[in-house]
C-alpha positions, -999 to 999 in steps of 0.1 A, spaced: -505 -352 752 -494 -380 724 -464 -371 712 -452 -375 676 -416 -380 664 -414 -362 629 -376 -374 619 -377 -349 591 -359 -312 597 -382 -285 610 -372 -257 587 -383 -286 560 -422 -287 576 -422 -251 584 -416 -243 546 -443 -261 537 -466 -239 552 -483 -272 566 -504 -267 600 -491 -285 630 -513 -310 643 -534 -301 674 -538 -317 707 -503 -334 696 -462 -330 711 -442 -325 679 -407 -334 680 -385 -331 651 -355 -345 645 -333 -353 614 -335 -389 601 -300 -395 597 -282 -381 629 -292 -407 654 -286 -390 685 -314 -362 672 -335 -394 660 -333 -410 697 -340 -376 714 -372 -371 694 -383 -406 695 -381 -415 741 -414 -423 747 -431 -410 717 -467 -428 703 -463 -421 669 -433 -420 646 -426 -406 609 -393 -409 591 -380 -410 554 -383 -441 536 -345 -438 531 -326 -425 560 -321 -432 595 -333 -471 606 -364 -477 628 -347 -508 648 -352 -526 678 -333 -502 702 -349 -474 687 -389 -495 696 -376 -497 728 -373 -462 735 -410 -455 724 -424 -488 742 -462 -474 734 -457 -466 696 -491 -467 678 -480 -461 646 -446 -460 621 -457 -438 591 -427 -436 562 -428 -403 537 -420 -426 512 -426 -458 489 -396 -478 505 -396 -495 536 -364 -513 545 -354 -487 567 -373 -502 592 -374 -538 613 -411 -551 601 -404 -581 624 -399 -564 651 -431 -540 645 -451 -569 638 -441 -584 671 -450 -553 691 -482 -548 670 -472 -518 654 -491 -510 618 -464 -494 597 -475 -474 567 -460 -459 534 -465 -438 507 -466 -462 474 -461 -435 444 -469 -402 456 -427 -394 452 -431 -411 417 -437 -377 391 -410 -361 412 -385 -392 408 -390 -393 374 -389 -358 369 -352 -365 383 -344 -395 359 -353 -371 330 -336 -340 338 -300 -366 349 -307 -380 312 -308 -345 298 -279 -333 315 -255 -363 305 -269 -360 273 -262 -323 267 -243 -305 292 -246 -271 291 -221 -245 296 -238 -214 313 -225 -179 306 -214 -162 344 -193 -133 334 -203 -124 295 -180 -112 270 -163 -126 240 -137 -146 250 -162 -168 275 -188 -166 248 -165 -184 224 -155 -212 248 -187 -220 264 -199 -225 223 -169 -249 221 -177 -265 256 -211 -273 239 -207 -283 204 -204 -323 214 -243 -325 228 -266 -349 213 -305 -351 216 -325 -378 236 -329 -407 214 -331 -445 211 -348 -467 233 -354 -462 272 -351 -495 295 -368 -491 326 -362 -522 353 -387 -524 381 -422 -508 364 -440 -504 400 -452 -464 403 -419 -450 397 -412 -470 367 -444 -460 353 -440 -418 359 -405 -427 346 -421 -443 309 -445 -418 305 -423 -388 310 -397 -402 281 -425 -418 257 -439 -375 258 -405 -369 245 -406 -393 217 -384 -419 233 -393 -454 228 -399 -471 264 -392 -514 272 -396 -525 304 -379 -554 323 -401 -587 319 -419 -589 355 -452 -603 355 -484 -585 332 -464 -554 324 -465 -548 290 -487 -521 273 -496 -507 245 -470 -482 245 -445 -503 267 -433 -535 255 -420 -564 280 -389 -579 273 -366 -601 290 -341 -578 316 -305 -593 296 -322 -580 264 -335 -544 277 -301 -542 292 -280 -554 260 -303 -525 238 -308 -496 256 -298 -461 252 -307 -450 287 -312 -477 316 -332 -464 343 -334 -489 377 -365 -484 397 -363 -512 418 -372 -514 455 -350 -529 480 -363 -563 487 -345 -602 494 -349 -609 454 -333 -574 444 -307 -571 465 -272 -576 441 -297 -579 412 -278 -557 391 -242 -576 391 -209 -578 369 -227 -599 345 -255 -582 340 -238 -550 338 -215 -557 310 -243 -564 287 -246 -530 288 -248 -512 252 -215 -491 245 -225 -452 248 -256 -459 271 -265 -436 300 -272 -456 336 -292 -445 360 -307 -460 394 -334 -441 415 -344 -470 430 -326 -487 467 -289 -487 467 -277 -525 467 -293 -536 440 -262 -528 416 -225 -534 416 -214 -498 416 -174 -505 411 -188 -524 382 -209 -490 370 -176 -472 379 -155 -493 354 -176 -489 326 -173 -456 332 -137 -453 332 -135 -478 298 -159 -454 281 -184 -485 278 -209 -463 296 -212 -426 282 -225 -414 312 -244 -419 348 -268 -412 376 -269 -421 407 -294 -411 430 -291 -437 456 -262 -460 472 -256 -492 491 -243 -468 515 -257 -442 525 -242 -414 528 -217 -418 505 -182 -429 515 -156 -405 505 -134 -425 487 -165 -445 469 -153 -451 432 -182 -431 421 -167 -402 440 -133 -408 423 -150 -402 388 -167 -372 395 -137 -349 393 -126 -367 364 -151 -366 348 -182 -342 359 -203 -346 326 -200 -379 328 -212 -386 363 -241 -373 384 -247 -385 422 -275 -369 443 -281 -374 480 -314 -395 480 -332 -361 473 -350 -373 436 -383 -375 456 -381 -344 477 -397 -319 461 -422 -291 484 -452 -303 465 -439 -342 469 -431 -333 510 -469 -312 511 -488 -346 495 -465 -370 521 -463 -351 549 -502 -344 548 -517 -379 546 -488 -389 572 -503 -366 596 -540 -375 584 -530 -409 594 -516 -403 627 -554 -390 633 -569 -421 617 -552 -443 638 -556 -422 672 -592 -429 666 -594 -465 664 -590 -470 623 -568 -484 602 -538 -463 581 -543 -452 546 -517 -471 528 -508 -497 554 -475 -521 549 -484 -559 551 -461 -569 577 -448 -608 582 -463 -624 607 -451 -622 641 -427 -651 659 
């Protein structure tokens, strides 16, 4: 019977309510301890995995010699050797913008909360009635002008969402980009004059360090950062410094250049300073049950698709094999 390494959690696909596959050997294992990832992958013919955890390497290939297919639950794709998979033949296949409206669902609600934390009432009573008022009396409304950099699917969900709240949406010069609703401008101007930056940029050779010091310090004083795209694109300690100087008002972080976190990252260090000021998520602003339900489904779909001979839905052009 093929077998199928799902590197996702179990309990995850089980909620979902989502049939397993027939005539198939599921074996799940969690993406980012690599010991489960190895024991669900010996031997297997097809694998999926997150877009952003765990790495589908060479030592990983050679434990699953006969590997058909390597489907990602996501629009990223650096988690995985593409040489090497072009090498061995293997057709890799992603998931371009089905994670976008719950990424920028993510990117909305971060802007909101930095914006206006809210005091919530837990006990009741006058005395905590009277400080959660005071806790809230410095919140300000969305307003100004939204920057997004990288306008691919996610960059898109991301301007639409803010334009419905009355925002006004540039995006960073790249190409035919501009709308009638989205203007184009160069990325040190959208920087410089921005109330909210969102970065929705993939991981790729030309993004990588992108975002550096001075880029950074263009940023406009009481501006809100926030990056749901592939960690190494920004100079976090810069991010973290702006911070701290008060240059920044607030930010979001959704991904890192390492992943998970390191403890004593200088993100971290802010967050018990200052908790409405700073917001860092575990990679989660695309995993949402109906994001997983869309993802999981076509992955499976394509597993099927290519068992019989065809080509993936949504398949990765790969570089050419050495």
């Amino acid at each position: 019977m093929p077998k199928i390494a799902f590197l996702w959690p179990e309990a995850e696909f089980r909620s979902l309510g989502l049939p397993e596959p027939n005539n198939y050997d599921v074996h799940f294992g969690r993406a980012g301890i690599r010991f489960e990832v190895e024991s669900a992958c010996q031997n297997a013919d097809y694998i999926i995995s997150p877009s952003g955890a765990g790495n589908i390497d060479v030592a990983l290939l050679e434990m699953a010699p006969q590997t058909k297919l390597v489907q990602l639950t996501g629009a990223g794709y650096d988690n995985v050797d593409q040489h090497e998979c072009a090498r061995r033949g293997i057709p890799i296949a992603y998931m371009p913008g089905l994670n976008a409206p719950s990424v920028a669902q993510t990117m909305l609600q971060m802007a909101l909360r930095l914006r206006r934390p809210l005091t919530l009432l837990t006990k009741g009573g006058g005395e905590e009635w009277m400080s959660a008022r005071e806790d809230n009396i410095n919140g300000r409304e969305l307003s100004g002008r939204v920057g997004v950099i990288g306008y691919g699917h996610i960059g898109r969900a991301v301007a639409s969402l803010f334009l419905s709240v009355g925002l006004e949406v540039v995006c960073a010069k790249h190409g035919d980009h501009q709308t009638a609703k989205v203007v184009s401008l160069p990325m040190r101007e959208v920087i410089a004059t921005s109330d909210i930056l969102v970065v929705a940029l993939p991981a790729t050779e030309t993004t990588k360090g992108l975002l550096d010091a001075s880029l950074l310090r263009l940023i406009k004083d009481g501006s809100i950062f926030l990056n749901c795209g592939r960690g190494g694109i920004v100079e976090e300690p810069v991010v973290a410094k702006l911070i701290e100087t008060g240059q920044l008002a607030g930010a979001g972080f959704d991904v890192f250049q390492e992943e998970p976190i390191p403890t004593g990252h200088p993100l971290m260090h802010l967050v018990s300073e200052y908790p409405k000021r700073v917001l860092l998520t575990a990679h989660v602003a695309g995993q949402t049950m109906d994001s997983k339900r869309r993802n999981f489904s076509i992955a499976l779909d394509n597993v099927e698709r290519v068992a019989q001979g065809n080509e993936p839905l949504h398949q990765l052009r790969t570089p050419k094999s050495e």
